[in-house]
Steps between C-alpha positions, in 0.01 A plus 500: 500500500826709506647521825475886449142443491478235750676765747204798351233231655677450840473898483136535419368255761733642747360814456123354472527338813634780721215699332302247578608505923492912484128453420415277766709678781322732737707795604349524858684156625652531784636263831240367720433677811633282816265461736603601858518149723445664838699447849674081504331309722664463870547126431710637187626783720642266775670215242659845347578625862655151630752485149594843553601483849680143483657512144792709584593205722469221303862389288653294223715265579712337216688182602835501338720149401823464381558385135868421330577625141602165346788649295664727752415306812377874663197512736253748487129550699208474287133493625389163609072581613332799670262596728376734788554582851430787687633745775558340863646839640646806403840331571486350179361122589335381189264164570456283183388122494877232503382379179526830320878498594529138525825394301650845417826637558386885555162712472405802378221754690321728237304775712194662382698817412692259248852509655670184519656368916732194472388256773643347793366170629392552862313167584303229365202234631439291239226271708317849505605592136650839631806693424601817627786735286635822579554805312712840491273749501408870639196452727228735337507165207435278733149564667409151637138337477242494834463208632158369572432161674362163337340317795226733457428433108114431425482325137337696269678830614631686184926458435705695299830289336777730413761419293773617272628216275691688229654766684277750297200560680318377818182297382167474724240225504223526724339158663385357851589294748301158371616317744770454820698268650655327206765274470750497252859343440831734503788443306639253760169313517445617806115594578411926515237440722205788538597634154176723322328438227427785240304511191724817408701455155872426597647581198826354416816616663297660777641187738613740834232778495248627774150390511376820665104529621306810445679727797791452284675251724694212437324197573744247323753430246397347148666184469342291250230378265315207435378492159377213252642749219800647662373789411413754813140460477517215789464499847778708694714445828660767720675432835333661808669822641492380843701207366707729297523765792634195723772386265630839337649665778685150607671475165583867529681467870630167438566464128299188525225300647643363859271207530442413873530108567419274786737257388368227361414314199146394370404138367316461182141489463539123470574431824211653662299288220664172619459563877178637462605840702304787532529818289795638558958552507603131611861554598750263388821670607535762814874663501696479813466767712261697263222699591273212415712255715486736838130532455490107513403412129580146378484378168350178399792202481566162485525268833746254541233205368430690183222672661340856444598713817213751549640869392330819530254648210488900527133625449552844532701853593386750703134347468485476126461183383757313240468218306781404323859637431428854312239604720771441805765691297238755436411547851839560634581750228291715698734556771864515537772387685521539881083468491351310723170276355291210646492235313178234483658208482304072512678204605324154523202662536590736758498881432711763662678844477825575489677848530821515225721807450611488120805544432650613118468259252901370388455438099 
C-alpha cells in the first residue's frame, strides 16, 4: 500500500466512525437535573456557625532561623516550622504553644485577611508549652476568642480544633472530649497535668490552636498528638483554658513565669524509698532565712554519728495533696509571690500545719 493510499484509509474510517457516533447520538441529551438537598442540619449548621465566628481569630505563625551563605558569609531569615495561635486581645497578644517558636530567631503572624505582622516575643512557659508574641496591628484585625472554662468539661461533649498550618486557610476538625485529666510531658519534661483528650484530627502544624466547644468558646489549646503512625489520626492533647487563663496574663505583665518558692530543695525519690517515708517532698536542704526556714521546715541530715536526723516530708499545699517534686512545683505555681499557703507537712510520724508566705523564686 502507497502511503497516498494508506492516508485515503485513515480518511475513510475516520469518516465511518464519526458516522458511525452521529447515528447513535440522541439530540435531546442534556445535564442532569440537581436535586434540591433541603435546609443543613443544625448539627451541620452549628460546626459551620462555630468556624465562622472563631476563624478570623485563629493565625499562622512561621518560626524564622538564621542561615549563613557559605560563600559570602551574609545571614539571612528563612522559615524554620509553622504553626497556629490565636488572638489573646485586641492589643495584639498572639498565644501559640513554646515549641512552635522554640529555637527561632524571629516569627511571622499571617492573619486571616492574609497580611503578614512581624512578631515580638512577649513571654514564654515552656513547663506549660506556652508562648505568647505580640503584633502591630489596627484593632478591628484583632477580634480575640471567648473564653469558656475547662473544669466543667463532660467527655463526650463535641470540640471543634482550629488551626491554620500553612498560612492559607484555617482548617476545622470536629471531635469530642474522650477523655480528661491527662497527663502528658512538655518540652522540659515537666508533667501538663489535667491536659484533655480529643479524638478531633490535629492536623499537622496546627500545634497552638483553640479547642473551642459548641458555644464557640475556647476550651484549650492543641498541643500534641499521640499517634502509632505520626500521622494525625491519633489521640490529641490540648492544655486546659483555666490553666492557660492562669499563665497567659503572667507572661504578659511579667515577661515571664515568676515562680513562687518556699525555699528549699527536694530529695530524690530514693530517699523516701530507703527510709521508708510516707508519700510525699522530704526536704534535704532549707535556705537560711527563707520562707521555708521561718515557717520551721527542716530538711533531713546527717548527725554527728553518721545518723539520719529526722527532716520534714511536705504532703500538701493549701489542702491538696503532693507526692513528689512536680506535683509540689505544680502546686505553688498556682499562686504568687507575697501569698500566703498552709502547708501539710509529716515529721517522724507526726503531722502538722504550717503557714509560709512565698516569696519569688531567685533562678
Amino acid at each position: 500500500m502507497t502511503p497516498r493510499t494508506s492516508r485515503r484509509a485513515l480518511l475513510l474510517a475516520t469518516v465511518l466512525s464519526s458516522a458511525t457516533l452521529a447515528a447513535f447520538a440522541r439530540p435531546d441529551a442534556m445535564p442532569r437535573a440537581v436535586t434540591p438537598r433541603g435546609p443543613l442540619t443544625p448539627d451541620e449548621q452549628t460546626n459551620i456557625a462555630v468556624f465562622k465566628g472563631a476563624s478570623p481569630s485563629v493565625v499562622n505563625i512561621t518560626a524564622l532561623g538564621i542561615e549563613r551563605d557559605f560563600f559570602s558569609a551574609q545571614t539571612h531569615q528563612v522559615p524554620q516550622g509553622t504553626g497556629t495561635g490565636f488572638m489573646w486581645d485586641d492589643r495584639g497578644h498572639i498565644v501559640t504553644n513554646f515549641h512552635v517558636i522554640q529555637g527561632a530567631s524571629a516569627a511571622r503572624v499571617t492573619l486571616a485577611d492574609q497580611s503578614t505582622h512581624r512578631a515580638q516575643l512577649v513571654g514564654i512557659f515552656p513547663d506549660r508549652d506556652l508562648a505568647v508574641l505580640r503584633i502591630d496591628a489596627a484593632k478591628t484585625k484583632l477580634p480575640p476568642l471567648a473564653l469558656g472554662t475547662s473544669k466543667d468539661l463532660i467527655v463526650g461533649q463535641k470540640v471543634y480544633a482550629i488551626g491554620n498550618p500553612f498560612g492559607l486557610d484555617q482548617t476545622l476538625t470536629v471531635g469530642i472530649v474522650s477523655a480528661l485529666n491527662r497527663e502528658i510531658e512538655s518540652v522540659t519534661r515537666r508533667s501538663i497535668r489535667g491536659a484533655i483528650q480529643t479524638d478531633a484530627a490535629i492536623n499537622p502544624g496546627n500545634s497552638g490552636g483553640p479547642l473551642l466547644d459548641s458555644a464557640g468558646r475556647m476550651i484549650g489549646v492543641n498541643t500534641a498528638i499521640y499517634s502509632p503512625s505520626g500521622a494525625s489520626a491519633g489521640i490529641g492533647f490540648a492544655i486546659p483554658i483555666d490553666e492557660v487563663n492562669r499563665i497567659v496574663p503572667r507572661l504578659i505583665r511579667d515577661g515571664r513565669m515568676v515562680r513562687p518558692s518556699i525555699g528549699v530543695t527536694p530529695g530524690p525519690e530514693t530517699l523516701v524509698r530507703s527510709l521508708g517515708l510516707p508519700k510525699g517532698v522530704p526536704l534535704v536542704r532549707v535556705a537560711p532565712g527563707g520562707p521555708g526556714a521561718r515557717a520551721g521546715l527542716a530538711p533531713f541530715m546527717r548527725g554527728a554519728q553518721g545518723g539520719i536526723v529526722p527532716g520534714d516530708v511536705i504532703q500538701g499545699v493549701d489542702d491538696e495533696a503532693v507526692e513528689d517534686a512536680d506535683d509540689l512545683l505544680t502546686a505553688l505555681e498556682r499562686f504568687q509571690p507575697g501569698d500566703r499557703v498552709t502547708l501539710t507537712v509529716w515529721r517522724a510520724g507526726k503531722v502538722r500545719k504550717l503557714a509560709v508566705t512565698l516569696a519569688e523564686l531567685r533562678e
